[in-house]
N, C-alpha and C positions, 0 to 999 in steps of 0.2 A: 572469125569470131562473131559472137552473137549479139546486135545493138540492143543493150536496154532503152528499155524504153522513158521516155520524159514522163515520171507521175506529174510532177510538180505543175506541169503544161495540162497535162489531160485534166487533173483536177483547178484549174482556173478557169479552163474552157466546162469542164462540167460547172461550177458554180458561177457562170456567167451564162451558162445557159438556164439556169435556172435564177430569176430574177426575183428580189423581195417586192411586191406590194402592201408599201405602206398604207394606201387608202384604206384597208379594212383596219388597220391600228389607227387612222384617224377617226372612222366613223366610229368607232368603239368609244375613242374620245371623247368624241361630240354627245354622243348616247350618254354614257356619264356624265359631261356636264349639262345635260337637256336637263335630266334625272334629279341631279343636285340639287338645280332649280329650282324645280319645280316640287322637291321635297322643303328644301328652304320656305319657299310662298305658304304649303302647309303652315308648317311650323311658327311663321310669322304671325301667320292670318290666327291661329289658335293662341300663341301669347297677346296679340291685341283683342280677341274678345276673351280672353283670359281677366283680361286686365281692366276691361269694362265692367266686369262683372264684379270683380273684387270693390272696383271704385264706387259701383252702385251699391255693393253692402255695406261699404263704411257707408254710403252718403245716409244711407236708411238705419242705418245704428246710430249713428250721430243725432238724426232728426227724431227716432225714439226716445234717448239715451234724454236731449233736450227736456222731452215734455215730463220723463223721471226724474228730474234735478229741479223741476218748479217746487218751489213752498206751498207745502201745503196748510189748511186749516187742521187738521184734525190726524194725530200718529195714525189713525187706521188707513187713509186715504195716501200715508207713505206706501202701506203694504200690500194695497191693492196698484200703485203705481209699480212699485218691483214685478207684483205676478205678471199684470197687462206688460211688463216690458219682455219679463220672461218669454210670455206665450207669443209674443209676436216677434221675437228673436228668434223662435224653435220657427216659426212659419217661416222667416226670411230664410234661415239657414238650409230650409227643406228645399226652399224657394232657390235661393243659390246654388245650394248642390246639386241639384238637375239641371239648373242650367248650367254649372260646370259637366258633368256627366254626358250632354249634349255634345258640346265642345270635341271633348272626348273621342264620342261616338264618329262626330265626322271626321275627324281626324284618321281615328283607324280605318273610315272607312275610303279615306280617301286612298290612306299609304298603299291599301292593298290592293286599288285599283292601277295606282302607278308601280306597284310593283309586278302586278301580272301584265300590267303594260309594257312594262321596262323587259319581263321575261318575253315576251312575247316579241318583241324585238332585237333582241338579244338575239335569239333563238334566229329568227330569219337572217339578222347580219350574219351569224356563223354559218348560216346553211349554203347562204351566197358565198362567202366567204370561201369557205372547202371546195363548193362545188367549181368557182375561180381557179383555185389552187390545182385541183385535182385536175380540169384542162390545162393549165398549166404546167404542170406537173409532166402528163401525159407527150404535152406537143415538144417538152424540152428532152424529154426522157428519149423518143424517136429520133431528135436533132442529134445525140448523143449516141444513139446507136449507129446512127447511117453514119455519124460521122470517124467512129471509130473502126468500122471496116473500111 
């Protein structure tokens, strides 16, 4: 009579010859949380001079807004204080919004530098990575041949 054979054995010993490395799911890890971070700091860094700048328009609206609310002598000298407040609000405003626009600017130009950073690393972990596996692969695959005849 003809012995079957043990799969249940051969495939424990195949899948023990063939080992997970988790290192490369750590460094992936890591990478993303480097990544995080250091999109975070962006992001921080842009709402606190986000918010300087907000603060410096109220402070110069306020100190405008001031010298529009004095009494004056004479109703015309109301209406030239509204224009002059006008005209120098459309300045602050033109003023703030470039400097928000700024802001902006470095921000996307940062993201895309950390993002072709991030791809660019990415990229070589996975390459190491396969190319790991792929010896791997190979030396377990032969372990498994010789050991099957």
């Amino acid at each position: 009579m003809a012995k079957t054979q043990d799969y249940s054995a051969m495939f424990k010993d195949m899948m023990g010859a063939f080992p997970v490395d988790m290192t490369a799911m750590e460094d992936a890890f890591k990478t993303s949380a480097t990544m995080g971070e250091k999109m975070s700091a962006v992001a921080l860094e842009a709402a606190e001079k986000s918010t300087e700048i907000s603060s410096k328009w109220t402070k110069d609206t306020i100190a405008k807004m001031t010298d529009m609310t004095k009494a004056k002598a004479e109703p015309a000298d109301y209406t030239k204080a509204m224009t002059d407040f006008a005209s120098s609000y459309a300045e602050m405003a033109a003023e703030h919004m470039a400097a928000f626009a700024e802001v902006a600017k470095k921000v996307q130009m940062e993201t895309v530098e950390l993002m072709l950073a991030a791809g660019k690393d990415m990229t070589e972990d996975a390459t190491a990575a396969m190319k790991k596996a792929t010896s791997e692969v190979t030396t377990a695959a032969k372990k498994a041949t010789a050991a099957a005849k």
